[in-house]
MARMIDO-351774 format. One record per residue (C-alpha): residue in three letters; x, y, z. Coordinates in nm, 4 decimals, decimal comma. Layout:
N
<atom r="ala" u="X" v="Y" w="Z"/>
...
END
This chain:
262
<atom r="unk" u="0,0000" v="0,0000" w="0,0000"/>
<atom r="unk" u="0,0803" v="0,3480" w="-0,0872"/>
<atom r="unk" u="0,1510" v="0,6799" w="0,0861"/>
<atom r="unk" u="-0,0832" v="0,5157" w="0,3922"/>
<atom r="unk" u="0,0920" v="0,6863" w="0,7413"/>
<atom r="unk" u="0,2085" v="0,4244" w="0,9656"/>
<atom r="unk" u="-0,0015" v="0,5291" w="1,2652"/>
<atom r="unk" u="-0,2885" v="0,5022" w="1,0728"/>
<atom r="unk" u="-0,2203" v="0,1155" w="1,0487"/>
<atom r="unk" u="0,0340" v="0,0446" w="1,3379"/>
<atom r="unk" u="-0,2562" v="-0,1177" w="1,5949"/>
<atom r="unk" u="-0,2969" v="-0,3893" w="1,3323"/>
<atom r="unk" u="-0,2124" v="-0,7232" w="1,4418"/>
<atom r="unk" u="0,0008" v="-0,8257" w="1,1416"/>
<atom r="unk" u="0,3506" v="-0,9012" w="1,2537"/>
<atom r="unk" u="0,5198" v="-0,7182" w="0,9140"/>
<atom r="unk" u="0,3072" v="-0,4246" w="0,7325"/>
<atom r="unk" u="0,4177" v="-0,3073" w="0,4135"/>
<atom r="unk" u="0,4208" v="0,0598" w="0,2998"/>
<atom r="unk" u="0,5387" v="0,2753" w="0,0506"/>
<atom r="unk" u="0,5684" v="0,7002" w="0,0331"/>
<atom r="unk" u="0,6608" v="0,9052" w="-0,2621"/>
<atom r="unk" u="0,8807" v="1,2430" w="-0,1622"/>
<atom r="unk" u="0,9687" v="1,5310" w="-0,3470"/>
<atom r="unk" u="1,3210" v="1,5984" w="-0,3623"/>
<atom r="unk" u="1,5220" v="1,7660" w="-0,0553"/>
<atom r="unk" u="1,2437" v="1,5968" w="0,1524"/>
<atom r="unk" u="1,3312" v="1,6315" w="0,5371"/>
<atom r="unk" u="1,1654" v="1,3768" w="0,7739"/>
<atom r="unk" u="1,2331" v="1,5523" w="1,1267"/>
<atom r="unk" u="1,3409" v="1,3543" w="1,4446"/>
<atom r="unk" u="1,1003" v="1,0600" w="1,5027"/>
<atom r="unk" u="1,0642" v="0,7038" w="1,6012"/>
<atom r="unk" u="0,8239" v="0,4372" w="1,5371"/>
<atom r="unk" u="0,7048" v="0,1659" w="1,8033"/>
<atom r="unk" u="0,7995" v="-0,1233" w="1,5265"/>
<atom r="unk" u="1,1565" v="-0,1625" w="1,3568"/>
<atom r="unk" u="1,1929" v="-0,0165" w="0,9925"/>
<atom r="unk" u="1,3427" v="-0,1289" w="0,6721"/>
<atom r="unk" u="1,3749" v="0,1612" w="0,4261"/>
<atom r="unk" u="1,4627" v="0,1292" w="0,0881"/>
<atom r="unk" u="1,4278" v="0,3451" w="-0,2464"/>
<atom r="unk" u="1,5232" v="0,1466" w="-0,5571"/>
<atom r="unk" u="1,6678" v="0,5007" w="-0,6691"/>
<atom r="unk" u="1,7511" v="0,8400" w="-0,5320"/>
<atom r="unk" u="1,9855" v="0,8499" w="-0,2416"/>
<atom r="unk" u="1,8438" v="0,9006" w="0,1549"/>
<atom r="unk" u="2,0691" v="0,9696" w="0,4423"/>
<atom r="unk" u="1,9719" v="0,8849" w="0,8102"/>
<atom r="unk" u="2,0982" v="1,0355" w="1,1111"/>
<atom r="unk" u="2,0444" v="0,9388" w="1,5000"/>
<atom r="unk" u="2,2861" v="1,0407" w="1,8002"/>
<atom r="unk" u="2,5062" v="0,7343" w="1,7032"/>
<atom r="unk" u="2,6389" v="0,9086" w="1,3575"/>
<atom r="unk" u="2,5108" v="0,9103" w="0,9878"/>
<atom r="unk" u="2,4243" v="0,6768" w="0,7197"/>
<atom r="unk" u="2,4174" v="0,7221" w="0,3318"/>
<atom r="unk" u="2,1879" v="0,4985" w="0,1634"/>
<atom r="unk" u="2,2336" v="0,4238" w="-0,2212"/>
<atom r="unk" u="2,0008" v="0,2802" w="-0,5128"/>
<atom r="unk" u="1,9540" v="-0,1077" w="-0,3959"/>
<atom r="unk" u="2,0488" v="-0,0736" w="-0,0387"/>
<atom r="unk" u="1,8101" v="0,0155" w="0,2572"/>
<atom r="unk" u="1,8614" v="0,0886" w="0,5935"/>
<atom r="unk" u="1,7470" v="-0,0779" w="0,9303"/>
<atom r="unk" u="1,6026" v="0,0782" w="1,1685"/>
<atom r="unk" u="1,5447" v="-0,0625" w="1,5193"/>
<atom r="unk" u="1,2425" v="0,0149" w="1,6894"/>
<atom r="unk" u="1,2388" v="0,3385" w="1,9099"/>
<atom r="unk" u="1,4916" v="0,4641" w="1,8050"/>
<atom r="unk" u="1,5394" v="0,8408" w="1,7254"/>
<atom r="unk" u="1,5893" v="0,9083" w="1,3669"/>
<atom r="unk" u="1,5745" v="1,1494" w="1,1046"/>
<atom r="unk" u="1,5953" v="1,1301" w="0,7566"/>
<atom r="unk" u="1,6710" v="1,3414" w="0,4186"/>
<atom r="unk" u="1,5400" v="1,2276" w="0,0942"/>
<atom r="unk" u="1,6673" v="1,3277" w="-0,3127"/>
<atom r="unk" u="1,3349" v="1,2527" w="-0,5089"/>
<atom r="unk" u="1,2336" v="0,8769" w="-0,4300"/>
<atom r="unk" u="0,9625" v="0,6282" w="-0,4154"/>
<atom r="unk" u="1,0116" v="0,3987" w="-0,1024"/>
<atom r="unk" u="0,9013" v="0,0573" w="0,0029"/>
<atom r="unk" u="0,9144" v="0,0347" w="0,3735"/>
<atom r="unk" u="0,8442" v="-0,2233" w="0,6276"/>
<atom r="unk" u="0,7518" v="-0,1926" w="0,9997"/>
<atom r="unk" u="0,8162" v="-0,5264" w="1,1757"/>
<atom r="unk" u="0,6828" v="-0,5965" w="1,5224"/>
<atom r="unk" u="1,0419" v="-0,5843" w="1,7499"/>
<atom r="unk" u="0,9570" v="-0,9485" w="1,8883"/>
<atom r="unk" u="1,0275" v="-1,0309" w="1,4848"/>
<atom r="unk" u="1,2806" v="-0,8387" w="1,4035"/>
<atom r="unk" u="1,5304" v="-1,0711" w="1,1828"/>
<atom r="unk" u="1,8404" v="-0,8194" w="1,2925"/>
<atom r="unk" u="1,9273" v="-0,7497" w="1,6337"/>
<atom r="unk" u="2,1648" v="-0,4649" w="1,6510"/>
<atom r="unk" u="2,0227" v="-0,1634" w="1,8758"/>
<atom r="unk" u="2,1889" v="0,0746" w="1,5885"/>
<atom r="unk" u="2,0850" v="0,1364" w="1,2703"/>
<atom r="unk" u="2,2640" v="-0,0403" w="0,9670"/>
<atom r="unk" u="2,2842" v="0,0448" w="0,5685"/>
<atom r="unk" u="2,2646" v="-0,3619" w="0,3903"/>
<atom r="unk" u="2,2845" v="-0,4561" w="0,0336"/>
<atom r="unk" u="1,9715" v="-0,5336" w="-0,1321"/>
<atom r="unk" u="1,9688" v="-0,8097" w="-0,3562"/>
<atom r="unk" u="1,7443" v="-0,8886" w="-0,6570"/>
<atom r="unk" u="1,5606" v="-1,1152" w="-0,4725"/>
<atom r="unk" u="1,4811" v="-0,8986" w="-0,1880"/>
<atom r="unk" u="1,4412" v="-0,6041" w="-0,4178"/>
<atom r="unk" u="1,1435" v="-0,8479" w="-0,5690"/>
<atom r="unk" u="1,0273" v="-0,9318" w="-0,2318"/>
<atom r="unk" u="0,9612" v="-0,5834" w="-0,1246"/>
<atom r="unk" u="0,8198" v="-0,4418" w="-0,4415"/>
<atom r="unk" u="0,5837" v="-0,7627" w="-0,3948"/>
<atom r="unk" u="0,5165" v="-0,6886" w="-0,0157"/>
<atom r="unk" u="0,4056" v="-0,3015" w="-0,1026"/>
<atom r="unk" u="0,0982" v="-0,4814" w="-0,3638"/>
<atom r="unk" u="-0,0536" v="-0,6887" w="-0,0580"/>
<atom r="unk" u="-0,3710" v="-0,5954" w="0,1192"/>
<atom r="unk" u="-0,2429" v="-0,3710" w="0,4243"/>
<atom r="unk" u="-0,4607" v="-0,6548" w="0,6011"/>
<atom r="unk" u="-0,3041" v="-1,0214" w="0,4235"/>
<atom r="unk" u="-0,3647" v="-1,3551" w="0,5352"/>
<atom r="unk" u="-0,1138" v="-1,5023" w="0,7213"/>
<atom r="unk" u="-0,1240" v="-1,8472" w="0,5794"/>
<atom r="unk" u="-0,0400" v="-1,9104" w="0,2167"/>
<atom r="unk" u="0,1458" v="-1,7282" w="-0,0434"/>
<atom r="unk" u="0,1002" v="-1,3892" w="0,1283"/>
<atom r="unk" u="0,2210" v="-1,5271" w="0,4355"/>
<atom r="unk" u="0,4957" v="-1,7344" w="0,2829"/>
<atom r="unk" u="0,6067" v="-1,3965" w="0,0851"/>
<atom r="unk" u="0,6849" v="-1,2514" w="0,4360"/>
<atom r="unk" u="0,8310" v="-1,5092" w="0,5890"/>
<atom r="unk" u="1,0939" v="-1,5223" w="0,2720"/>
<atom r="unk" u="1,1228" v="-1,1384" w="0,3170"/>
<atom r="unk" u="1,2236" v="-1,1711" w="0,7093"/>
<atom r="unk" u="1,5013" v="-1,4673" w="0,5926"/>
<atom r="unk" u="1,6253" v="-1,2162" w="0,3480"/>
<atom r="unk" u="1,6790" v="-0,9504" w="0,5246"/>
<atom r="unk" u="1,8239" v="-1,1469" w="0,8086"/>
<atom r="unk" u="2,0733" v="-1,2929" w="0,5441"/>
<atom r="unk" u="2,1606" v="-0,9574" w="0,3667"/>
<atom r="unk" u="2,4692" v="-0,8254" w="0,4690"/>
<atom r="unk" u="2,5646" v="-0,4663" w="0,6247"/>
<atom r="unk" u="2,7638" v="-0,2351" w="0,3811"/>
<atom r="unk" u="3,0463" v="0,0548" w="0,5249"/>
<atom r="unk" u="2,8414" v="0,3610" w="0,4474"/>
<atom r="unk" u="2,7810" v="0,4355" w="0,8700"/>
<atom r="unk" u="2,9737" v="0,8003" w="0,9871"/>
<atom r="unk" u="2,9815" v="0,7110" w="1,3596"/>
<atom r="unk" u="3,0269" v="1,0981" w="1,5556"/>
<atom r="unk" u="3,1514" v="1,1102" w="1,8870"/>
<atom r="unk" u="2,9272" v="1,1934" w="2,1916"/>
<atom r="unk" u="3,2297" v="1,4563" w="2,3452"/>
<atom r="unk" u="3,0993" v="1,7791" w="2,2112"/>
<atom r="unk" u="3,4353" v="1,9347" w="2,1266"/>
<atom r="unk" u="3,5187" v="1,6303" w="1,9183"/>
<atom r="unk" u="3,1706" v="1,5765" w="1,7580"/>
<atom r="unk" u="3,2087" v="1,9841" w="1,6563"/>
<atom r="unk" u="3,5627" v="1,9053" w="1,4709"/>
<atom r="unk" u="3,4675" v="1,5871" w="1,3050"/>
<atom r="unk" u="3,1139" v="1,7495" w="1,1113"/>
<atom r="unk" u="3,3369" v="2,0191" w="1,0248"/>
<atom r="unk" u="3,5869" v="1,7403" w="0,8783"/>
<atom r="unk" u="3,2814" v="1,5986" w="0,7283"/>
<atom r="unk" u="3,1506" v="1,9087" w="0,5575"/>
<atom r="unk" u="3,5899" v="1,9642" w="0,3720"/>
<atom r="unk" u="3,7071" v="1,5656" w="0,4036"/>
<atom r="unk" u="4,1020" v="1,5675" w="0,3198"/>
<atom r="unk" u="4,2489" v="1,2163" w="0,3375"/>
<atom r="unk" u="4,6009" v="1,4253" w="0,4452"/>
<atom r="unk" u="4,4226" v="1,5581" w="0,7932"/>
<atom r="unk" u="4,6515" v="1,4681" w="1,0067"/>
<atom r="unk" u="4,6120" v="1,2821" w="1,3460"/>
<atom r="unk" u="4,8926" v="1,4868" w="1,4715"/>
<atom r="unk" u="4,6884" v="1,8120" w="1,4050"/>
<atom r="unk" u="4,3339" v="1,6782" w="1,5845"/>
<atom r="unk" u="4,5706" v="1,5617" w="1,8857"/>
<atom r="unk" u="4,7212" v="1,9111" w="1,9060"/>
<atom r="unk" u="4,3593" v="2,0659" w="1,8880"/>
<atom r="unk" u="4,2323" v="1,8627" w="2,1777"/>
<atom r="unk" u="4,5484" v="1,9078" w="2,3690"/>
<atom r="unk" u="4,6580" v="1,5675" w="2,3604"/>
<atom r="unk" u="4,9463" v="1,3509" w="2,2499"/>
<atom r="unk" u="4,8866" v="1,1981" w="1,9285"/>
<atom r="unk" u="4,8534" v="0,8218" w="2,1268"/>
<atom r="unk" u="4,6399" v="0,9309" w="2,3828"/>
<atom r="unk" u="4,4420" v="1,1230" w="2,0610"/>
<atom r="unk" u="4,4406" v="0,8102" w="1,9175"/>
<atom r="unk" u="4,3008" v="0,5386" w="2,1885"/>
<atom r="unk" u="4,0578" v="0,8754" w="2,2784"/>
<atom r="unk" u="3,9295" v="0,8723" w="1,9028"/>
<atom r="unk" u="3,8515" v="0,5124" w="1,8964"/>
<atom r="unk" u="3,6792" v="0,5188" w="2,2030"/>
<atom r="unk" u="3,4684" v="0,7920" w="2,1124"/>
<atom r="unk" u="3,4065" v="0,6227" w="1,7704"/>
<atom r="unk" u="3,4512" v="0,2544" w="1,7781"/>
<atom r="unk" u="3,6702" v="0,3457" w="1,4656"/>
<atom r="unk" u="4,0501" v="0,4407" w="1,4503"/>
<atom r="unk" u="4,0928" v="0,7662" w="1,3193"/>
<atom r="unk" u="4,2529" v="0,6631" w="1,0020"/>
<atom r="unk" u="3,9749" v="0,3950" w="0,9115"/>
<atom r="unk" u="3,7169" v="0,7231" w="1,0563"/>
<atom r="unk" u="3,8470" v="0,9520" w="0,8213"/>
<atom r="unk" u="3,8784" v="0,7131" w="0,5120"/>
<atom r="unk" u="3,4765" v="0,6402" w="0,5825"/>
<atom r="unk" u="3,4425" v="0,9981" w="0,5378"/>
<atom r="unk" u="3,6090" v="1,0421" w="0,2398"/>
<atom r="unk" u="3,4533" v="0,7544" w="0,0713"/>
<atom r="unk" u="3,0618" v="0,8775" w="0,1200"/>
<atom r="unk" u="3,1889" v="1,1908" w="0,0151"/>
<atom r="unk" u="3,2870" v="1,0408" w="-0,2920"/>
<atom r="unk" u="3,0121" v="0,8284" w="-0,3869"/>
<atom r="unk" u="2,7521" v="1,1727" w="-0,3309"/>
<atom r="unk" u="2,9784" v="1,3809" w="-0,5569"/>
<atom r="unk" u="2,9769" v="1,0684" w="-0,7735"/>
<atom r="unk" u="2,5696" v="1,0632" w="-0,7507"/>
<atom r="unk" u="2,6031" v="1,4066" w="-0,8689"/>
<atom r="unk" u="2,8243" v="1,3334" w="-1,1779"/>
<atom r="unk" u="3,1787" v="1,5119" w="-1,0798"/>
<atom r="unk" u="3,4735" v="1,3068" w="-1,2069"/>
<atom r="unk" u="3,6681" v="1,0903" w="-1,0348"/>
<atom r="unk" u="3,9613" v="1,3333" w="-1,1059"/>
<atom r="unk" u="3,7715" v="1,6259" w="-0,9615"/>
<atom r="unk" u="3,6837" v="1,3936" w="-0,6575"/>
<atom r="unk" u="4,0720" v="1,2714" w="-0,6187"/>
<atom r="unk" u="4,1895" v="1,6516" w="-0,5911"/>
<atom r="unk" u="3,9410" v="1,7752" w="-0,3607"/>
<atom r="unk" u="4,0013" v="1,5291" w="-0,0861"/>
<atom r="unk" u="4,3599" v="1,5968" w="-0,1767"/>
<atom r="unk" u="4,4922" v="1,3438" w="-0,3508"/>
<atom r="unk" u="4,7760" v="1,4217" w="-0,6198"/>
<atom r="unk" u="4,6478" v="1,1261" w="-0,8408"/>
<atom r="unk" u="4,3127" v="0,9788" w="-0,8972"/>
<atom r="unk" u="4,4830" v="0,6103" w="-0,9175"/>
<atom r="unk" u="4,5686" v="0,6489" w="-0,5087"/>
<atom r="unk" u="4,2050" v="0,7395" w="-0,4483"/>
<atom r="unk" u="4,0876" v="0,4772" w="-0,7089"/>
<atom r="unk" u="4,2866" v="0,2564" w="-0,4661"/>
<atom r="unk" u="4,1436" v="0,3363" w="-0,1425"/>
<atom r="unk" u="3,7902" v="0,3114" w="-0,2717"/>
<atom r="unk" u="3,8400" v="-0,0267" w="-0,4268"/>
<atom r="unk" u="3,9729" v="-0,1735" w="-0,1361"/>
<atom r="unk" u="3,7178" v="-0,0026" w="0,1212"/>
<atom r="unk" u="3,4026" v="-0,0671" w="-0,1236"/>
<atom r="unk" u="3,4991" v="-0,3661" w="-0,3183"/>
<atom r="unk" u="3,4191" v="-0,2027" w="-0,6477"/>
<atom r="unk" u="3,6518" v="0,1224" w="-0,8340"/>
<atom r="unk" u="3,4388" v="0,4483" w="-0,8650"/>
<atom r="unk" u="3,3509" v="0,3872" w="-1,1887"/>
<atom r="unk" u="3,1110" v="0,0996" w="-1,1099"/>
<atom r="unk" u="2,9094" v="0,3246" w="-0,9039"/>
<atom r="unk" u="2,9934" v="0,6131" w="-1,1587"/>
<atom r="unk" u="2,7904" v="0,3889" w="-1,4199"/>
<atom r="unk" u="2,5369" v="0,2695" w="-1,1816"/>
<atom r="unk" u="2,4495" v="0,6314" w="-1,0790"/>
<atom r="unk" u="2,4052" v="0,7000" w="-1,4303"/>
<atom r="unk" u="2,1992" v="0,4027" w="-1,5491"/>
<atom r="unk" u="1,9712" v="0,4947" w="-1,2694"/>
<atom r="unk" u="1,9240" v="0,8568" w="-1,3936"/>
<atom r="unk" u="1,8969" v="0,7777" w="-1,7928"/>
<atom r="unk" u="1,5923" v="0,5617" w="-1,6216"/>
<atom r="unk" u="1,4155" v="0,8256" w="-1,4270"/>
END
């Protein structure tokens, strides 16, 4: 079903309900939460998600998971979602954070099927059966490295947006430890704590999402090297690759497939 608000539908007693929106582009969804988990996905268009644990970009054929409760908010380029709020006693992931996964074809099928059901389907049979498959799937799909975890000390949290609005894969650890008055090992074991990440793995994340938007937006992979300060697009071809799994170019021509489409 179609542009139906979840409260309208929440007190039903199906375990999974299916849902899809349409949004304009620069859509803003302010700080919310919903009493089930969420799956969002938009076959096209990019979305970004944000709670008090960091940020998370979320490309054509991935969606993002969204426990239940917990404080979100998200942006949206011009999509058409298919979302699905799953009773937390169901939920087939478990992490209390939310996580960007890859969605296959098969799951891509699944939830395009899911969004045509009656908001009230039978349980037993095919309808049933569909969202039992769906709940394996997304169980089974895996999590992809497009999460920006920020820091909860404020002085940090300030530096690293500011890092994330001018990324520069030369910023040196030396430099933040300096800032914070702090040797560059304590900076270090600090950093990690604060993040979960080491700064260098932090600051690659960074520079890889910004990447892949200024890839969304059709900017060269040699105009994307320079700016985060590379002196040759083959060392930032590098990082990607081995970070993503994929060169830029793959996304580069996936982008673009998805907008001769639209």
């Amino acid at each position: 079903m179609r542009n139906i608000p979840i409260i309208d539908v929440d007190h039903l007693p199906q375990v999974v309900l299916a849902l899809g929106s349409d949004y304009p582009a620069d859509t803003l969804l302010d700080t919310h939460s919903h009493r089930r988990a969420q799956f969002l996905y938009a076959p096209e268009g990019l979305m970004k998600v944000e709670t008090e644990d960091g940020q998370w970009l979320v490309l054509p054929y991935s969606g993002v998971w969204i426990p239940a409760g917990k404080p979100h908010r998200v942006w949206l380029s011009k999509v058409s979602t298919y979302s699905l709020y799953i009773e937390a006693g169901h939920a087939p992931r478990q992490a209390t954070y939310c996580e960007v996964i890859q969605v296959s074809p098969l799951l891509h099928q699944l939830l395009i099927q899911a969004n045509q059901l009656p908001i009230d389907y039978q349980r037993a049979g095919r309808e049933g059966a569909l969202i039992d498959l769906l709940l394996y799937e997304l169980e089974a799909a895996p999590a992809l490295p497009l999460f920006i975890p920020l820091p909860h000390n404020t002085l940090l949290s300030k530096h690293c947006a500011e890092f994330m609005q001018h990324p520069d894969i030369h910023s040196s650890p030396k430099n933040w430890a300096h800032d914070h008055n702090k040797s560059e090992r304590t900076f270090h074991r600090w950093f990690k704590s604060e993040t979960g990440m080491s700064f260098q793995a932090w600051r690659n994340r960074v520079c890889i999402i910004y990447a892949l938007n200024a890839l969304k937006e059709n900017i060269s992979i040699t105009e994307i090297a320079f700016s985060l300060g590379y002196e040759h697009s083959a060392a930032f071809t590098a990082m990607f690759s081995k970070i993503m799994g994929y060169p830029p170019t793959h996304f580069q021509k996936r982008f673009h497939m998805h907008d001769k489409a639209l």
